[in-house]
C-alpha positions in Angstrom: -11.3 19.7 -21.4 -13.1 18.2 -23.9 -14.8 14.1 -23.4 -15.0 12.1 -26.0 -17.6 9.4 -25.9 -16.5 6.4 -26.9 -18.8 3.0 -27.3 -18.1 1.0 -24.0 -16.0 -2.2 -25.1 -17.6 -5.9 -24.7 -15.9 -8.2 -22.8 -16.2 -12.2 -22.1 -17.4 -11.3 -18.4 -20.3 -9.4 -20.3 -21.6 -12.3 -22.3 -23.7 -15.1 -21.2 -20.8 -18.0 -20.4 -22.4 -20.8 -21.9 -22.9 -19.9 -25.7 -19.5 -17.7 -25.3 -17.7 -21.2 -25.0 -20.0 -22.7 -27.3 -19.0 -19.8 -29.8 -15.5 -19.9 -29.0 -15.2 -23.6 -29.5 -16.7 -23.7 -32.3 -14.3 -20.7 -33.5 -11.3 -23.0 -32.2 -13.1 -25.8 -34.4 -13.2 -23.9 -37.5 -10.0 -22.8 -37.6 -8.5 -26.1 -37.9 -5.2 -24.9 -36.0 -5.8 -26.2 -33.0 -4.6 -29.6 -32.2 -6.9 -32.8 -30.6 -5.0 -35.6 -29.7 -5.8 -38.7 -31.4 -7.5 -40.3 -27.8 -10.4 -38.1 -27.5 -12.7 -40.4 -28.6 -12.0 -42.9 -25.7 -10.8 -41.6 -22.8 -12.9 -40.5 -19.9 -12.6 -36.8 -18.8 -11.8 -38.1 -14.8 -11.5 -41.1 -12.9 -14.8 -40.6 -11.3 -16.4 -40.5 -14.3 -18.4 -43.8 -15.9 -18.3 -42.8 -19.1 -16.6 -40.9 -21.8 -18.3 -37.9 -23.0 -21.2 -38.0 -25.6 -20.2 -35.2 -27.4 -17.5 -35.1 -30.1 -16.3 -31.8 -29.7 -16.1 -31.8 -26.3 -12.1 -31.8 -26.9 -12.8 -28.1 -28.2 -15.3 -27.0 -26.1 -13.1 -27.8 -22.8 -10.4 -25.6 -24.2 -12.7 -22.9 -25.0 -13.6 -23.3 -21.2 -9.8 -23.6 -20.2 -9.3 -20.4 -22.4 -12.4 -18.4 -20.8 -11.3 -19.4 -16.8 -7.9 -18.4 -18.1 -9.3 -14.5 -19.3 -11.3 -14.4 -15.7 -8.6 -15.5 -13.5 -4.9 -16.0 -14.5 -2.1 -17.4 -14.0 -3.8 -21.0 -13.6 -2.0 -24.3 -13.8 -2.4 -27.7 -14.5 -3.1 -28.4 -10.8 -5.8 -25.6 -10.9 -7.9 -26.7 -13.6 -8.3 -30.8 -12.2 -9.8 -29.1 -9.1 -12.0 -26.8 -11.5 -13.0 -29.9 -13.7 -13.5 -32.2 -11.1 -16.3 -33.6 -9.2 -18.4 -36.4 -7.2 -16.8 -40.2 -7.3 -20.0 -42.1 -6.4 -18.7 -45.6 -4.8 -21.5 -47.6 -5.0 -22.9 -48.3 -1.4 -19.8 -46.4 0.4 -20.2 -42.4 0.5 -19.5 -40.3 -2.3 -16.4 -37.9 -2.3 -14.9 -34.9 -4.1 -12.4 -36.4 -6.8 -9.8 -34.3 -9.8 -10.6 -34.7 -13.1 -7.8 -35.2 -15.6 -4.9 -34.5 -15.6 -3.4 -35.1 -18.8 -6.8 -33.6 -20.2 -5.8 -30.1 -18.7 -2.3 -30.5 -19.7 -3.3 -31.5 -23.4 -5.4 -28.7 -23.8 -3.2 -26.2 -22.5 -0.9 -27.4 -24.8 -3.0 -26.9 -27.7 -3.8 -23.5 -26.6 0.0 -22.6 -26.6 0.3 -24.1 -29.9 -2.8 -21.5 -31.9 -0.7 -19.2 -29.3 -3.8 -18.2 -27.2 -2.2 -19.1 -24.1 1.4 -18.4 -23.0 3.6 -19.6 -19.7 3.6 -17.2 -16.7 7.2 -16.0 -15.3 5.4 -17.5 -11.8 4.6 -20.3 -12.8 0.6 -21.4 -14.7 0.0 -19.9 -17.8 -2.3 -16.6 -18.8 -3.6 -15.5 -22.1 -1.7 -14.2 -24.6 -2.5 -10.5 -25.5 -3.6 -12.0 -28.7 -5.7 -14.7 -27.0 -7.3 -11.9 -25.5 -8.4 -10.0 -28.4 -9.9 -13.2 -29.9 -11.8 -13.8 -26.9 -12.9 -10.0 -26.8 -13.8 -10.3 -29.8 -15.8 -13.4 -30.0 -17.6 -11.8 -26.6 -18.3 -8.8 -29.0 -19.8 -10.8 -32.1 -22.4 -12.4 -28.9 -23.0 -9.2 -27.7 -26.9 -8.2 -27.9 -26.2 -4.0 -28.2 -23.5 -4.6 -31.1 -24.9 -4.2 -35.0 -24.7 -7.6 -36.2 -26.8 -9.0 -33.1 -29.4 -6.2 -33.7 -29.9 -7.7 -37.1 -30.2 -11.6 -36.9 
């Protein structure tokens, strides 16, 4: 019986969430493969929403989100991620209440996921990451990583 020791692997859970889809966003931004519809500048991101967002990446950075929630919990569907991205209609004088966010948003985005071939369709119905989606996101999670090489020396 021998043990080999191997280094223990870094995953997206093991990374702080926020600059992981920063990271991977702007990874999905350099690579120029994904596709971003031509309305992301002036649509809102839900009906309960005021305004559209101020950033102009947010396109990428809420498939890098879609693409994370995907690694944590899959199969999701279009259905699943309005709940996830939704939030508080405020009607003026009248009580607030819970409202979806987009749906052509979610759909859009899974879309372009499929296309860089990060995401695939589930036999059950939703879709999951693709093994290959996972690597990249393992990956990406691993180039965060404080205990790897490269973090030690910036």
């Amino acid at each position: 019986w021998v043990s080999v020791h191997k280094m223990p692997g870094v995953s997206v859970k093991d990374v702080n969430q926020h600059e992981f889809v920063k990271a991977l966003a702007s990874f999905l931004k350099k690579s120029g493969k994904l596709k971003v519809p031509e309305w992301t500048d002036i649509v809102k991101n839900g009906h309960y929403k005021e305004l559209a967002p101020y950033d102009a990446d947010w396109y990428y950075i809420r498939s890098a989100s879609i693409a994370r929630h995907l690694y944590i919990r899959a199969p999701a569907g279009v259905g699943a991620f309005t709940k996830i991205y939704g939030g508080r209609k405020r009607n003026g004088t009248a009580p607030a209440h819970f409202c979806r966010g987009s749906a052509s948003i979610a759909r859009k985005a899974l879309q372009s996921l499929e296309g860089v071939k990060l995401v695939e369709k589930d036999a059950n119905g939703g879709r999951r990451l693709s093994s290959q989606g996972r690597r990249d996101l393992d990956r990406i999670a691993s180039q965060l990583s404080p205990n790897t090489k490269k973090g030690k020396e910036t």
